[in-house]
C-alpha positions in Angstrom: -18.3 -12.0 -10.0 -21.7 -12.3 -11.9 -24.1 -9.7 -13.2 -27.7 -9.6 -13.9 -28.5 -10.1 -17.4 -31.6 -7.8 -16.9 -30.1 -4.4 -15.3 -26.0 -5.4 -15.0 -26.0 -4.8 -11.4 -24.0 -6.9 -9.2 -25.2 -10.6 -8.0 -25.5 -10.7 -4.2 -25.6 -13.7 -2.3 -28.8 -14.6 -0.6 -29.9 -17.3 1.1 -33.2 -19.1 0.8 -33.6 -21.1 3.9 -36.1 -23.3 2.0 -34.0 -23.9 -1.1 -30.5 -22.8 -0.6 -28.3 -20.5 -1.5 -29.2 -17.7 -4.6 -27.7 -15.1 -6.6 -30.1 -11.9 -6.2 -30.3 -8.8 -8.1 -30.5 -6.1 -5.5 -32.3 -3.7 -9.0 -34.4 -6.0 -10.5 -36.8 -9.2 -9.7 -34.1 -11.6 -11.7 -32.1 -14.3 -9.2 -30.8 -17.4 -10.1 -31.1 -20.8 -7.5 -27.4 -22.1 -6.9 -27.6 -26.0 -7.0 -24.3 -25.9 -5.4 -21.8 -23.5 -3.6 -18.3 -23.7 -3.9 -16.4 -20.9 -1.9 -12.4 -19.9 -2.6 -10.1 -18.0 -1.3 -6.7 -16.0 -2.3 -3.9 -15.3 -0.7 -1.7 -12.7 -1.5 1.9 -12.3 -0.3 2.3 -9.5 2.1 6.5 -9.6 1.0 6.9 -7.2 -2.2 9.4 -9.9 -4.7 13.0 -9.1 -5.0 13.6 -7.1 -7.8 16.3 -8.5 -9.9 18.7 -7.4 -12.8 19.7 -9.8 -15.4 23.6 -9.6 -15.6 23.1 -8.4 -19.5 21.6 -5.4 -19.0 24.6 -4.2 -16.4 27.7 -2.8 -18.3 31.2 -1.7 -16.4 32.8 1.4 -15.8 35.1 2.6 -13.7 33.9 3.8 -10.2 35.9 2.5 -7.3 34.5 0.2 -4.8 34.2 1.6 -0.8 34.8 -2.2 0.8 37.9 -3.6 -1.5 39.2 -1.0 -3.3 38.5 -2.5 -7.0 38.7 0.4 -9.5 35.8 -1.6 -12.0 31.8 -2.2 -11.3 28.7 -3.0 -13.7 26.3 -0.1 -13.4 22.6 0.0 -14.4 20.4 2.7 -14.4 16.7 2.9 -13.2 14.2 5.1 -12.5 12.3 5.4 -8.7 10.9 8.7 -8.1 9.0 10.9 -10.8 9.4 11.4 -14.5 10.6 14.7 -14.2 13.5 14.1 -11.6 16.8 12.6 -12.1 16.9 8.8 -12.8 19.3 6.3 -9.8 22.4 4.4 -10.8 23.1 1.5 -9.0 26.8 -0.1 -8.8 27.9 -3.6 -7.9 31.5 -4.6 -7.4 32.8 -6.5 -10.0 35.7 -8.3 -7.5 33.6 -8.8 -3.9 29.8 -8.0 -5.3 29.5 -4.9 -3.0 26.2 -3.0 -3.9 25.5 0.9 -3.7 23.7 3.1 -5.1 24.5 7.0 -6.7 21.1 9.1 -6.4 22.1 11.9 -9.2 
């Protein structure tokens, strides 16, 4: 992005059929002549990333596990609706890595 150093409106592209391409101010009289034009272009991932937890920040306690049975699972705590509401806990089997969640 560039801005006029006259009025700091937005550059625009322009171009000058008899000398190429130009960045115009649409406010002002300033432009400046491009001697050359390089265009790029981003990409963003459309797939959110995983959201991990490091192993440290889990701790154990003892909630029983609906697939195996195990009496022990790491916990973590996080927060995914609004301040003022309750905060999720999250379990994961410590024997067979089961994951669920308790919404308080």
């Amino acid at each position: 992005m560039n801005f006029c150093p006259v009025c700091s409106n937005f550059l625009s592209l322009e171009n000058e059929s008899s000398s190429g391409y130009r960045l115009k101010c649409p406010g002002c009289i300033y432009y400046y002549p491009l001697k050359e034009m390089r265009l790029t272009k981003t990409f963003q991932s459309k797939e959110p990333a995983p959201i991990t937890y490091p192993q440290q920040n889990k701790q154990i306690t003892d909630e029983q596990c609906d697939k195996c049975g195990c009496l022990k699972a790491f916990f973590w705590e996080f927060q995914t609706r609004g301040a003022d509401e309750q905060s999720t806990i999250s379990f994961e089997c410590i024997k067979c890595g089961h994951k669920w969640k308790n919404d308080r």
